[in-house]
C-alpha positions in Angstrom: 0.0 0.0 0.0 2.9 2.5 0.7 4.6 2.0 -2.5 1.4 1.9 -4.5 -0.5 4.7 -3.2 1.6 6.6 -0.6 5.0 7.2 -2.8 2.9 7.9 -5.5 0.5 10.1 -4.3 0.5 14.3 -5.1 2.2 15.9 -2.4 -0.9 17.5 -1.4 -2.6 14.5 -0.5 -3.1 14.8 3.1 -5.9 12.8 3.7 -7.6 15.5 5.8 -10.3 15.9 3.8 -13.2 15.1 6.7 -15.6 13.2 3.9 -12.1 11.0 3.1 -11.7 10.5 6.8 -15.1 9.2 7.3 -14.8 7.2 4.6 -11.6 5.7 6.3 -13.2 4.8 9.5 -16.5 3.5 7.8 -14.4 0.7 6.4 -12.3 0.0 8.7 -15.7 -0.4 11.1 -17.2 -3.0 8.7 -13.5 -4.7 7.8 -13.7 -5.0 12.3 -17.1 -6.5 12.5 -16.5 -8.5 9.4 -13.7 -10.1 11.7 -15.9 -10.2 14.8 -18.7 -12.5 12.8 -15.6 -14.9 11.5 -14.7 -15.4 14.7 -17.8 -17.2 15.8 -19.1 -18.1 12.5 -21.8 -16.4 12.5 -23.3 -19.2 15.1 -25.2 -18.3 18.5 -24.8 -15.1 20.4 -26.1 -12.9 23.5 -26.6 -9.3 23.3 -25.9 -6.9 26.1 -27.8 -3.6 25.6 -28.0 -0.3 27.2 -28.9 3.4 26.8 -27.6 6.4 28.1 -27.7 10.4 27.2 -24.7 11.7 25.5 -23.3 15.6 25.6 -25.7 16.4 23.7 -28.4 14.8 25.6 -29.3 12.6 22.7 -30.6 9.1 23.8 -27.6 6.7 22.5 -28.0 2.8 23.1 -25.2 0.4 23.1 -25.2 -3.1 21.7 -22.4 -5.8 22.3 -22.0 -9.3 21.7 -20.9 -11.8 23.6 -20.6 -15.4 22.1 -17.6 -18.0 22.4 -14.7 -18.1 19.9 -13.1 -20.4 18.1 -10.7 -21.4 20.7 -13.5 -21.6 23.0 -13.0 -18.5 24.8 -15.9 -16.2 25.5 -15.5 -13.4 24.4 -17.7 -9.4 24.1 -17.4 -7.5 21.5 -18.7 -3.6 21.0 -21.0 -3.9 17.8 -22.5 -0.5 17.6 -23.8 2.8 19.1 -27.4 4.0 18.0 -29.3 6.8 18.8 -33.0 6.0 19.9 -35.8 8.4 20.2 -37.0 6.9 23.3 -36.5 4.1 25.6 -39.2 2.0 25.6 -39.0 -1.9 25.3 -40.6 -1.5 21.4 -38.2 1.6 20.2 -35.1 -1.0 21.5 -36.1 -3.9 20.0 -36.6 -1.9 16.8 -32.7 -0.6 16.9 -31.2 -3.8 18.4 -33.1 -5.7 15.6 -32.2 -3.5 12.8 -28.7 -2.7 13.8 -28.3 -6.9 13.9 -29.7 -7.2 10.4 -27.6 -4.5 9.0 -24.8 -6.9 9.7 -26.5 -10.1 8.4 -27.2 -11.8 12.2 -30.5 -13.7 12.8 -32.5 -13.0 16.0 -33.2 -16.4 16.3 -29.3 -16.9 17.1 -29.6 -15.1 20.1 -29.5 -17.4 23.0 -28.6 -15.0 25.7 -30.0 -11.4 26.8 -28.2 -8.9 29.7 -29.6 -5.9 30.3 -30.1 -3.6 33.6 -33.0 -4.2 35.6 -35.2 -1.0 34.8 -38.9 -1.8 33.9 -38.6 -1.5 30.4 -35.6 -3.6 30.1 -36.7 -6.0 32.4 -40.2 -6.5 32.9 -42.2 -9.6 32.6 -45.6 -8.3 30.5 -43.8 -5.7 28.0 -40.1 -5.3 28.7 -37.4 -5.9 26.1 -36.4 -9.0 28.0 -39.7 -10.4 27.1 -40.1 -9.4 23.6 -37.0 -10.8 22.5 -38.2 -14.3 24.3 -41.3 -14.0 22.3 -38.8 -13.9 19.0 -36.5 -16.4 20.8 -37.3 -18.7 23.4 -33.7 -19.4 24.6 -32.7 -16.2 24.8 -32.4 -16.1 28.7 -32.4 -13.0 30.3 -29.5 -12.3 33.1 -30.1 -8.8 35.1 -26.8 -7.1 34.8 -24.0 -8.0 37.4 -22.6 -4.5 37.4 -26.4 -3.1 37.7 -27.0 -5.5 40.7 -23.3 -4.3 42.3 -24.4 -0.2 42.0 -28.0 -1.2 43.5 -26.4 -2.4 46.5 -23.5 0.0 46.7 -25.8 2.8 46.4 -27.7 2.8 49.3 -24.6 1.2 51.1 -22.9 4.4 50.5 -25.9 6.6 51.4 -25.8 5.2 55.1 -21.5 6.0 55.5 -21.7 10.0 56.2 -18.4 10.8 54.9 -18.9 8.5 51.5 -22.0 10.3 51.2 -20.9 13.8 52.0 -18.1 12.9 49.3 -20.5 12.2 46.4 -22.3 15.2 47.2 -19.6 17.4 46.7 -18.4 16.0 43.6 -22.1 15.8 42.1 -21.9 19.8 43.5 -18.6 20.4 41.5 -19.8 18.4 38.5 -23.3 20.8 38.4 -21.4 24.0 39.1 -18.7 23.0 36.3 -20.6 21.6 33.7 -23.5 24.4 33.5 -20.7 26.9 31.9 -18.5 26.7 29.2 -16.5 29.2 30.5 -16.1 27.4 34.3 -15.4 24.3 31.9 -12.8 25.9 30.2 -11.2 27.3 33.0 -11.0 24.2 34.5 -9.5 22.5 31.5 -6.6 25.3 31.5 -6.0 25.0 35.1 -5.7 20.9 34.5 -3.4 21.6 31.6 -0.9 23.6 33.6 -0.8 21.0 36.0 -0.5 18.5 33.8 2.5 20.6 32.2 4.5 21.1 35.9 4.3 17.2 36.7 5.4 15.8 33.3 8.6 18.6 34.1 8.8 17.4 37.4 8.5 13.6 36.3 6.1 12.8 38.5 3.5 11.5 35.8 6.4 9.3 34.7 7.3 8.0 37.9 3.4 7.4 38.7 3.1 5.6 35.3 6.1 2.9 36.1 5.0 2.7 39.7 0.8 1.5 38.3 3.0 -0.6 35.9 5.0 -2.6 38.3 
């Protein structure tokens, strides 16, 4: 590739060009998941969804995969990030469903479903857990180990006054900070300068060998 397109290419070929760049990372997305379905043949699969609001405050579900190897190792692998414009059990079903189809995977390989255990993701007349059962019979539903960890850390942490104090400073900071740009950028500039004194002092350096050993 370097002697046929990059020793030959104008010198003013940057590749900068955002619609060129896009292009770029397009492909290499589906060369990735092209990979991702060779690795377990395209054979049976469980889906691990959720949904959170981005920056923008744009509802943006996640989808992974999680299915056994070749070498029979299980594996998860990230698949895709979709906005949705809402939550409810149909609207996901919808994206999960389309987003599998755009990359040639059958529902009825799904033999495994985690999600967190909110109503519409989990509930046993309507939720998403049960509309992908109606599709698929064996895909089991597991509530979310990480889900089931914050629900009892949560209130854990709500009875220790100083843990609890603590998280309501930093959720304080994080409103105080995040409802300016100019706070946020003020913070960012103060970060960089310190940044800036402890790579000259070797600090970051020293930290970084010391997490390493």
């Amino acid at each position: 590739m370097g002697k046929v397109i990059l020793e030959n290419a104008p010198q003013n070929d940057t590749l900068t060009c955002p619609m060129i760049q896009k292009d770029i990372v397009n492909a290499c997305a589906k060369e990735t998941m092209k990979s991702i379905i060779e690795d377990f043949n395209g054979d049976y699969f469980g889906i691990l969804a959720d949904e959170s609001k981005d920056i923008s405050y744009k509802e943006q579900m996640t989808l992974v995969l999680r299915y056994v190897n070749k070498n029979g190792e299980v594996v998860e692998r990230f698949v895709g990030l979709v906005h949705v414009s809402d939550t409810s059990a149909c609207s996901l079903k919808e994206a999960i469903y389309s987003l599998l189809s755009d990359h040639s995977l059958s529902t009825s390989k799904v033999r495994g479903q985690g999600y967190d255990g909110a109503s519409n993701m989990n509930g046993e007349i309507s939720g998403l857990k049960t509309l992908v059962m109606k599709d698929s019979s064996s895909a089991y539903y597991i509530h979310c180990f990480a889900h089931q960890l914050q629900l009892t850390l949560v209130p854990i942490a709500k009875k220790h006054l100083d843990v609890e104090d603590f998280f309501d400073h930093v959720t304080n900071m994080l409103n105080v900070v995040g409802g300016s740009f100019k706070r946020r950028d003020l913070l960012r500039h103060h970060q960089a300068e310190e940044l800036e004194q402890l790579l000259g002092s070797g600090e970051v350096i020293r930290t970084m060998i010391k997490s390493r050993t």
